[in-house]
C-alpha positions in Angstrom: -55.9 87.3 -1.4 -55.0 90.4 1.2 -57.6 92.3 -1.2 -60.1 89.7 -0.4 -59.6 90.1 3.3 -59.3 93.6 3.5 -62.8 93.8 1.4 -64.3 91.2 4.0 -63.2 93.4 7.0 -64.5 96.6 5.7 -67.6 95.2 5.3 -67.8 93.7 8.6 -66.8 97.5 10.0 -69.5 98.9 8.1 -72.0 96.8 8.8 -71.4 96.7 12.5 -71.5 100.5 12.4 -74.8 100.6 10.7 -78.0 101.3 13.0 -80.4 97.6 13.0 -83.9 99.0 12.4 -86.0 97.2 15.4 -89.3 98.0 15.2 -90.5 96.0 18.3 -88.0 97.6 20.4 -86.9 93.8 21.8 -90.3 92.8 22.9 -91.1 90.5 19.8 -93.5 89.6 17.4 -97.2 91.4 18.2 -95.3 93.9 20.9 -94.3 96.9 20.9 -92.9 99.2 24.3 -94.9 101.6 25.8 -94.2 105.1 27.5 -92.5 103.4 30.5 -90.5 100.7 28.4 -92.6 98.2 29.4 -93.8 95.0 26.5 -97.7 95.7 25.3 -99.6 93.6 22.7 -100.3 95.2 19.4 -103.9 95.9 19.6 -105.9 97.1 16.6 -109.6 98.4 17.8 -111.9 97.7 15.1 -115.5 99.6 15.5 -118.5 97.9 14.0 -119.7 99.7 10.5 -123.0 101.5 11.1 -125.6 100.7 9.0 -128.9 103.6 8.6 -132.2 102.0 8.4 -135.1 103.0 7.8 -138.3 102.4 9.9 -140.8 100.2 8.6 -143.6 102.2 7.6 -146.7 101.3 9.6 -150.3 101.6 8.0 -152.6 101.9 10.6 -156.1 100.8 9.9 -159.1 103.4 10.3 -160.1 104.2 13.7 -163.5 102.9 14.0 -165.9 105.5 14.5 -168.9 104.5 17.1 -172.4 106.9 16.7 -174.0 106.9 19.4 -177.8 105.6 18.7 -180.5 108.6 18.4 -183.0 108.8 21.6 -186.0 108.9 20.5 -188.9 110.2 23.2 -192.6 109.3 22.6 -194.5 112.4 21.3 -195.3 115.1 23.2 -191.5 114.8 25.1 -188.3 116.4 24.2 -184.5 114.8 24.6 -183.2 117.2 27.3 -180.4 117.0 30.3 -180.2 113.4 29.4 -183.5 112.2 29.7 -186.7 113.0 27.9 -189.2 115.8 29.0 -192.2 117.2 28.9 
């Protein structure tokens, strides 16, 4: 019996010797302390992904080309300066 309780105090010395790991410092679940021991929430940033895309290629139709019509001057005249001539 004394080996029982002399086996159940040891362990209660070593185990109140040994360091408790406390990763939240005291500030609880989702907490952790910052630079000035103060209680901060556990915040994960998460940044959108990025996705590349491509423009949409564009086929533009064909300009439309316009020719002016031909002046034509009675005979005897000549197209000149805008205006036909003698």
């Amino acid at each position: 019996m004394k080996y029982l309780i002399a086996a159940a105090l040891l362990a209660t010395t070593v185990v109140g010797f040994a360091p408790i790991a406390d990763a939240a410092g005291g500030c609880g679940r989702g907490y952790h302390r910052g630079p000035y021991g103060e209680c901060r929430p556990n915040v994960v940033i998460r940044r959108p992904p990025v996705y590349v895309v491509r423009p949409p290629v564009v086929y533009r139709p064909a300009p439309v080309v316009v020719v002016p019509r031909a002046r034509i001057c009675p005979r005897g005249m000549v197209w000149y300066a805008g205006r036909c001539r003698y």
